[in-house]
Every structure is written in structure tokens, then in C-alpha cells.
N, CA, C and O atoms as a GROMACS GRO file, in nm:
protein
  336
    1UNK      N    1   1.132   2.305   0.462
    1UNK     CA    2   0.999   2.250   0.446
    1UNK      C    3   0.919   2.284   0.572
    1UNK      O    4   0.954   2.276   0.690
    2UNK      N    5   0.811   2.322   0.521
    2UNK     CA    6   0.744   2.367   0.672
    2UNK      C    7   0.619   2.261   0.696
    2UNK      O    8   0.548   2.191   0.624
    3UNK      N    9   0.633   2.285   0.828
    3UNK     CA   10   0.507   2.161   0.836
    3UNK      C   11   0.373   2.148   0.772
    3UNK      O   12   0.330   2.033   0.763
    4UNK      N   13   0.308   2.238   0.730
    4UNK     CA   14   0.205   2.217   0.660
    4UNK      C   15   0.242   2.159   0.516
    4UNK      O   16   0.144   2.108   0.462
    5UNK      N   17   0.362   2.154   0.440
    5UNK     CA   18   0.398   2.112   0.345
    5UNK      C   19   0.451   1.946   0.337
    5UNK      O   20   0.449   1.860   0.250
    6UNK      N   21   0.496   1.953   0.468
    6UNK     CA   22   0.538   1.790   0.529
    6UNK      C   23   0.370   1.720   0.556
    6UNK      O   24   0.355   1.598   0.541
    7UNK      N   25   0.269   1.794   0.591
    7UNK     CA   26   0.182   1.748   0.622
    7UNK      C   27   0.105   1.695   0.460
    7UNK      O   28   0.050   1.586   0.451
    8UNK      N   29   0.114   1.788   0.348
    8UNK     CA   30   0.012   1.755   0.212
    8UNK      C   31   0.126   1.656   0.156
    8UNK      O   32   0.078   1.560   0.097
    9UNK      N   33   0.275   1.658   0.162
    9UNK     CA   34   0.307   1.562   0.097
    9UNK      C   35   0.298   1.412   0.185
    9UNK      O   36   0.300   1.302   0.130
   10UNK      N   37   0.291   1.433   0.318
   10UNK     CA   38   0.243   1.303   0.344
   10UNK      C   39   0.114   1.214   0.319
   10UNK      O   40   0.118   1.094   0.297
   11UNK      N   41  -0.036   1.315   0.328
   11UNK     CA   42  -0.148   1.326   0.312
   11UNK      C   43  -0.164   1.246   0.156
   11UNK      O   44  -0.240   1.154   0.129
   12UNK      N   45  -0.062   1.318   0.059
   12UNK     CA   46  -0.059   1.265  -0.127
   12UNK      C   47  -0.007   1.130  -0.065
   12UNK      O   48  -0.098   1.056  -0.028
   13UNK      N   49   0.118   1.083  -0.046
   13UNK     CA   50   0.203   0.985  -0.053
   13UNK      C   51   0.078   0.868   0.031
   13UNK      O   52   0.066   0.751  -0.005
   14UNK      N   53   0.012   0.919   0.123
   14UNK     CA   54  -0.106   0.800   0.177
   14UNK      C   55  -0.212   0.819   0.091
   14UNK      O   56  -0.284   0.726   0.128
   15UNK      N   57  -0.280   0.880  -0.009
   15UNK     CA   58  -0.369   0.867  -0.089
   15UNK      C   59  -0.255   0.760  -0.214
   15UNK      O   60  -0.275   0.638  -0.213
   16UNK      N   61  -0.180   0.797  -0.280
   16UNK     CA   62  -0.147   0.732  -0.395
   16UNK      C   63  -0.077   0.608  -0.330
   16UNK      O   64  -0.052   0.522  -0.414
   17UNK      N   65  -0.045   0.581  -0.222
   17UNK     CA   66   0.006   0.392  -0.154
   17UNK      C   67  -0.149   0.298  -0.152
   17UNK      O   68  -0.174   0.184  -0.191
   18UNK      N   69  -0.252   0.431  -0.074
   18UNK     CA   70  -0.365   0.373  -0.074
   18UNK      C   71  -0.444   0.276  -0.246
   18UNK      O   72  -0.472   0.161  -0.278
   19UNK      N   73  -0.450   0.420  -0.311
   19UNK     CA   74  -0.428   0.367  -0.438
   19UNK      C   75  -0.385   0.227  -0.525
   19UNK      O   76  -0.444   0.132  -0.576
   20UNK      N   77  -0.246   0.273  -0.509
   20UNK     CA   78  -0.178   0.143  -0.575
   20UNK      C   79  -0.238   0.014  -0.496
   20UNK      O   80  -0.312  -0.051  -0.570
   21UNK      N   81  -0.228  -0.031  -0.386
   21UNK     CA   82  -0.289  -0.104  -0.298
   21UNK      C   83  -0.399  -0.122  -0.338
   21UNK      O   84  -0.416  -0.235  -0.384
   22UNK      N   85  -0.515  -0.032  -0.342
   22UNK     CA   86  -0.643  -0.069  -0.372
   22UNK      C   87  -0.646  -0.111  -0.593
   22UNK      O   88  -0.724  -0.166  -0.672
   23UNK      N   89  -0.580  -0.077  -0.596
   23UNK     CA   90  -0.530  -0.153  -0.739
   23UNK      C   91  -0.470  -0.273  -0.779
   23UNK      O   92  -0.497  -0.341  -0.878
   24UNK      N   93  -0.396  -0.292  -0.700
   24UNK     CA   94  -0.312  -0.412  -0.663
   24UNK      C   95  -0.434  -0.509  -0.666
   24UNK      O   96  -0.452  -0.591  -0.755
   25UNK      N   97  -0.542  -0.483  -0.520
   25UNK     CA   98  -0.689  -0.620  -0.529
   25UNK      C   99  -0.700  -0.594  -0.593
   25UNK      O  100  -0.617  -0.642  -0.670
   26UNK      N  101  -0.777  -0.514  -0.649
   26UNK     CA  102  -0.858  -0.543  -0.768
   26UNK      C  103  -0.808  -0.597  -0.856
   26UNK      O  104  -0.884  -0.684  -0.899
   27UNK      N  105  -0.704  -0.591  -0.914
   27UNK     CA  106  -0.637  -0.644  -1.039
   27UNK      C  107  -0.631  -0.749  -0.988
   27UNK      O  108  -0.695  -0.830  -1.056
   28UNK      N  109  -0.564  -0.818  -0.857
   28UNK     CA  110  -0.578  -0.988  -0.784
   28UNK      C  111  -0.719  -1.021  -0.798
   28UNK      O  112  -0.742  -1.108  -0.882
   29UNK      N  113  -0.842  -0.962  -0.723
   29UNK     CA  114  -0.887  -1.024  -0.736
   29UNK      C  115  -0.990  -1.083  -0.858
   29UNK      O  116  -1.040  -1.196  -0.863
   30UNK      N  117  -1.008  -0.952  -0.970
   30UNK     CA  118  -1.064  -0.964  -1.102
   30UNK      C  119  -0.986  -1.064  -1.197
   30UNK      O  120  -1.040  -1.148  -1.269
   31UNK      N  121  -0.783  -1.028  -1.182
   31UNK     CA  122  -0.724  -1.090  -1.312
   31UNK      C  123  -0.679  -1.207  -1.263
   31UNK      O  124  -0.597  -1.256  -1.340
   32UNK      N  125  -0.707  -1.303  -1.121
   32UNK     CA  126  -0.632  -1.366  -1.031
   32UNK      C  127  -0.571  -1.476  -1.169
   32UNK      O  128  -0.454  -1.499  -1.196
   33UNK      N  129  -0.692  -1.526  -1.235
   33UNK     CA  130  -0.644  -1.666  -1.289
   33UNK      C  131  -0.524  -1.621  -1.381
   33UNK      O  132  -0.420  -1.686  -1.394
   34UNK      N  133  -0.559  -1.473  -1.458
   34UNK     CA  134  -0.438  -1.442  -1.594
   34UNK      C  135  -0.312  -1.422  -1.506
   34UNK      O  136  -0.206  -1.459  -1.558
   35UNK      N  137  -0.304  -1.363  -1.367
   35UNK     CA  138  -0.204  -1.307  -1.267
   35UNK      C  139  -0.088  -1.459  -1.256
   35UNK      O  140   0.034  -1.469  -1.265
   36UNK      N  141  -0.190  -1.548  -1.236
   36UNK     CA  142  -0.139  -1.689  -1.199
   36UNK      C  143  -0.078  -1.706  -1.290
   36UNK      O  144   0.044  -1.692  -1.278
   37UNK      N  145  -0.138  -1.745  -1.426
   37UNK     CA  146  -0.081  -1.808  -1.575
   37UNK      C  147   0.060  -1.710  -1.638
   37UNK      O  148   0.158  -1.741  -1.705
   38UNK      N  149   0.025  -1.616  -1.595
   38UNK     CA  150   0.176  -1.494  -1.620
   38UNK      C  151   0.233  -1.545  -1.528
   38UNK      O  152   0.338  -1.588  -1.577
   39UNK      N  153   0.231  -1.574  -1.390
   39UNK     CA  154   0.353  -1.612  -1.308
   39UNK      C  155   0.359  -1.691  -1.330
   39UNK      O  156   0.478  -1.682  -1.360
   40UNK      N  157   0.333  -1.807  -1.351
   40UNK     CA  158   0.357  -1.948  -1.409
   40UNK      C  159   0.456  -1.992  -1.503
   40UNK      O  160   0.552  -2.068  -1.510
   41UNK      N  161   0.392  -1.912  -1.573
   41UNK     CA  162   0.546  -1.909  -1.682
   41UNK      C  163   0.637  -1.881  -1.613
   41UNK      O  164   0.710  -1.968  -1.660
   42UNK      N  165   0.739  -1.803  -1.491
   42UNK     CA  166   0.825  -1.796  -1.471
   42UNK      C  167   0.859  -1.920  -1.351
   42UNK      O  168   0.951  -2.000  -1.333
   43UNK      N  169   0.751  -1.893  -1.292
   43UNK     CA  170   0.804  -1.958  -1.142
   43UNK      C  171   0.714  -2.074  -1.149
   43UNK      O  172   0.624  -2.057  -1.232
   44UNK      N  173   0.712  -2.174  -1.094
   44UNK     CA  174   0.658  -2.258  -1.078
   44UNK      C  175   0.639  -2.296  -0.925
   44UNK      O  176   0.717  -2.348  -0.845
   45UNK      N  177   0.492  -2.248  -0.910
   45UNK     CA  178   0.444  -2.225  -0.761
   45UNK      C  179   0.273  -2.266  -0.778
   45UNK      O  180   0.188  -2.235  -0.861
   46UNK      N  181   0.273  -2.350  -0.658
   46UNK     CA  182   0.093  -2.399  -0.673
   46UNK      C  183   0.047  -2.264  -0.649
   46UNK      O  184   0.113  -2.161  -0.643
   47UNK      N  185  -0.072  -2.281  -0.638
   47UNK     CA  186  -0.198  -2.172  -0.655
   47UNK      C  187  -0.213  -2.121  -0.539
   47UNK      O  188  -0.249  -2.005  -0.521
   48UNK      N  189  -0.183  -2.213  -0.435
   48UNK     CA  190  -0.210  -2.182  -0.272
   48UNK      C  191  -0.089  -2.048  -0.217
   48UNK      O  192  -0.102  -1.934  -0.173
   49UNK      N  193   0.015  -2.130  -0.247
   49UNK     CA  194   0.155  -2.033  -0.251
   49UNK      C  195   0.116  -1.904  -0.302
   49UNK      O  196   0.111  -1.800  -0.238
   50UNK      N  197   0.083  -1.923  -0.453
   50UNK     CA  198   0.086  -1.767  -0.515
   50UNK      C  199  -0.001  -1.669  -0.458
   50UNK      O  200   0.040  -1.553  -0.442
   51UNK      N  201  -0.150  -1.713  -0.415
   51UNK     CA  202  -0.203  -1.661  -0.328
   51UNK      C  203  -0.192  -1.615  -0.186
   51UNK      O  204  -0.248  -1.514  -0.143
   52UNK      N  205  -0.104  -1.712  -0.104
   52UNK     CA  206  -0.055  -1.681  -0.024
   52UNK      C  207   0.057  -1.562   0.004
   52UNK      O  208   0.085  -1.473   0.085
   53UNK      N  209   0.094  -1.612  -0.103
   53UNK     CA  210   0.314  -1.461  -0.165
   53UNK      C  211   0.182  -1.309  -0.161
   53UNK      O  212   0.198  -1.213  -0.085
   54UNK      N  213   0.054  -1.320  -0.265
   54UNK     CA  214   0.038  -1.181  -0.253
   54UNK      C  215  -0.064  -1.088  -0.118
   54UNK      O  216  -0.079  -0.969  -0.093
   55UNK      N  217  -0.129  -1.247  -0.039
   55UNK     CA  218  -0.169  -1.208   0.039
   55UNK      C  219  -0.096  -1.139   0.181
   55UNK      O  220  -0.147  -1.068   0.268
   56UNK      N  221   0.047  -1.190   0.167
   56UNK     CA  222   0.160  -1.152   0.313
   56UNK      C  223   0.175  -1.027   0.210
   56UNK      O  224   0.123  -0.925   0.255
   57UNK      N  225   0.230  -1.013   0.093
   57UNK     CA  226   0.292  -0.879   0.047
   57UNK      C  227   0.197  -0.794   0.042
   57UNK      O  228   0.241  -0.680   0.053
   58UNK      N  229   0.083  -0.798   0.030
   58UNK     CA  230  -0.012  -0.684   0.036
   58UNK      C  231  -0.044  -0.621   0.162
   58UNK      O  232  -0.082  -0.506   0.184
   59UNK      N  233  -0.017  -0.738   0.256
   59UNK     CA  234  -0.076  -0.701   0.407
   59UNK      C  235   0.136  -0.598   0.494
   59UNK      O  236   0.157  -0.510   0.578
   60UNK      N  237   0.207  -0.663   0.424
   60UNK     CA  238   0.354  -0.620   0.430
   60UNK      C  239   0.341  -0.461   0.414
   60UNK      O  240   0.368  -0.382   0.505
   61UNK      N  241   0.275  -0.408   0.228
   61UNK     CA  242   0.233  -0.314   0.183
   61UNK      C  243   0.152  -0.219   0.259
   61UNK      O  244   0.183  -0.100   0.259
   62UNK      N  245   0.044  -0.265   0.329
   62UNK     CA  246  -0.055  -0.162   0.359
   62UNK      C  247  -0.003  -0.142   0.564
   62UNK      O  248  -0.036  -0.050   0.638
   63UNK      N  249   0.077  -0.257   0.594
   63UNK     CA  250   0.193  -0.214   0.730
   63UNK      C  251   0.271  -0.082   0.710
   63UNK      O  252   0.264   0.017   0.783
   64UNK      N  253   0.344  -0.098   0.601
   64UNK     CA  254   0.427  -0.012   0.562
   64UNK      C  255   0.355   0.144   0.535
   64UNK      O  256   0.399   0.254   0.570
   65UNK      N  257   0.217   0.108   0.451
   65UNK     CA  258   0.213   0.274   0.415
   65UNK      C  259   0.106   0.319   0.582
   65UNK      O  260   0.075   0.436   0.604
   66UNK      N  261   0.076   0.234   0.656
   66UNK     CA  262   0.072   0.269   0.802
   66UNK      C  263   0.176   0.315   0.888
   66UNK      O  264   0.145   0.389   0.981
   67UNK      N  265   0.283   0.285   0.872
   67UNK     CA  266   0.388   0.319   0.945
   67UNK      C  267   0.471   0.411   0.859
   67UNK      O  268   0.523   0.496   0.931
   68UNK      N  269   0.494   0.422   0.764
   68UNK     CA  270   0.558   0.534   0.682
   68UNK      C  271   0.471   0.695   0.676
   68UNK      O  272   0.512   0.810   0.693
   69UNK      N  273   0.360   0.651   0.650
   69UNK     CA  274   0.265   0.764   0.601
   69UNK      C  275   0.168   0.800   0.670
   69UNK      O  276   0.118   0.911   0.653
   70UNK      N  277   0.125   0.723   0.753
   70UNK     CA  278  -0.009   0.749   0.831
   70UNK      C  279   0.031   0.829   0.986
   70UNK      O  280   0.006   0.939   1.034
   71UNK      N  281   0.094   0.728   1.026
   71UNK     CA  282   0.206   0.746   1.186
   71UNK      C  283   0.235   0.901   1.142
   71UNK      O  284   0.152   0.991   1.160
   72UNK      N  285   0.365   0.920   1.082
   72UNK     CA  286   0.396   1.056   1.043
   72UNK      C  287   0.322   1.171   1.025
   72UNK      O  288   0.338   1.276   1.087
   73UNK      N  289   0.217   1.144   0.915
   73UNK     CA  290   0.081   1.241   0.897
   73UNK      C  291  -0.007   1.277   1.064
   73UNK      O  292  -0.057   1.387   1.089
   74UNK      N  293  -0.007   1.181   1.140
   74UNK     CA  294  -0.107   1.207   1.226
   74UNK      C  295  -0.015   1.273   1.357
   74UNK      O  296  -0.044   1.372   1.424
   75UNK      N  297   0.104   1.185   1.370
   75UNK     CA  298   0.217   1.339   1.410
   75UNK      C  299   0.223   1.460   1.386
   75UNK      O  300   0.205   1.557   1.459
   76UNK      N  301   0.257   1.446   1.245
   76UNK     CA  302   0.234   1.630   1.285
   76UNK      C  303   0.087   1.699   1.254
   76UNK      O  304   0.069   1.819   1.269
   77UNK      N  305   0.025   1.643   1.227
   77UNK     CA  306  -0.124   1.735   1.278
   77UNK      C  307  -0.150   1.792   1.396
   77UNK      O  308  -0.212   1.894   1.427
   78UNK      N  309  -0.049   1.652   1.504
   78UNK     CA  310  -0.112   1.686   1.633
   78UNK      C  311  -0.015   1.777   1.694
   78UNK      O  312  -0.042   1.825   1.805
   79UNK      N  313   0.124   1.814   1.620
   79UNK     CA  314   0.183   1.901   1.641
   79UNK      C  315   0.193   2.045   1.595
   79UNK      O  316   0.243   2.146   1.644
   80UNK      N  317   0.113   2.011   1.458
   80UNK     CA  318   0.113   2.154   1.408
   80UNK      C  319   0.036   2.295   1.449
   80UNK      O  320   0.008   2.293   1.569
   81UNK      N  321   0.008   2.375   1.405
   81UNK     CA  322  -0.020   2.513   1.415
   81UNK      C  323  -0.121   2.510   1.443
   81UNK      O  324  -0.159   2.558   1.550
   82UNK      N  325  -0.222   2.439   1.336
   82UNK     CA  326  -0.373   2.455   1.331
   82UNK      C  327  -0.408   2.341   1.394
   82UNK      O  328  -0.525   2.309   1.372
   83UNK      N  329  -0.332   2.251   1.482
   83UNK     CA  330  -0.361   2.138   1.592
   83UNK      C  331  -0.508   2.150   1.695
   83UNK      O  332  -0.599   2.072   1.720
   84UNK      N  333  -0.477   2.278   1.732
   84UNK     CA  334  -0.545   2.347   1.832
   84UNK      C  335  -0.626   2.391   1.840
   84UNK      O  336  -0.658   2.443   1.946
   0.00000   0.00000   0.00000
């Protein structure tokens, strides 16, 4: 794999995390009440909680595609060929 190829599949993998993520709100914050009433049925958790569970996992989520995908991507740019 050569670095310019390490570089577009990192570049995709932070557009489509970005994505899902930016899908993720929206669907919280448009479907929040149906989001609730579907989890409800399983778990039985106040409203504060459930909001709370997706507000740490989203912020968990967008840590992760910072440190997986972004960190890496901006590495090797600054190492690569056309760096300079």
C-alpha cells in the first residue's frame, strides 16, 4: 500500500464515520421521541439517561473517528511526497 492510497482510504473512512455520525443527530434529534419509545420497550431507562447514553456515545464516536482517522490522515500528508 503506498501512501497516497493509505492517505484516500483514510480521507473515505473520515468522510463515511463523519457521515454516520452526522446521521446518527439527525435521526436523535428529529426521531428522539420514536428513538425513546423503541428503546423503551426493551430497557427501561428515564429520558434523562437515554439522552445522556447517546450523548457520551456520540461524543465516544466522533473521539474515536479523531483519533483513528483524522490523527493518521494528517500524518501522513505531512509525511508524504506531495507534503512539500
Amino acid at each position: 500500500m503506498t501512501i497516497e492510497s493509505a492517505q484516500g482510504f483514510l480521507l473515505w473512512c473520515l468522510v463515511i464515520n463523519y457521515g454516520i455520525l452526522l446521521l446518527w443527530f439527525l435521526v436523535f434529534w428529529f426521531g428522539h421521541d420514536w428513538m425513546f419509545r423503541l428503546h423503551s420497550r426493551w430497557f427501561h431507562l428515564p429520558e434523562e439517561r437515554f439522552d445522556g447514553i447517546h450523548y457520551v456515545s456520540m461524543a465516544a464516536y466522533k473521539l474515536g473517528i479523531l483519533l483513528l482517522n483524522l490523527t493518521p490522515y494528517i500524518a501522513l500528508r505531512l509525511i508524504g511526497p506531495d507534503a512539500g
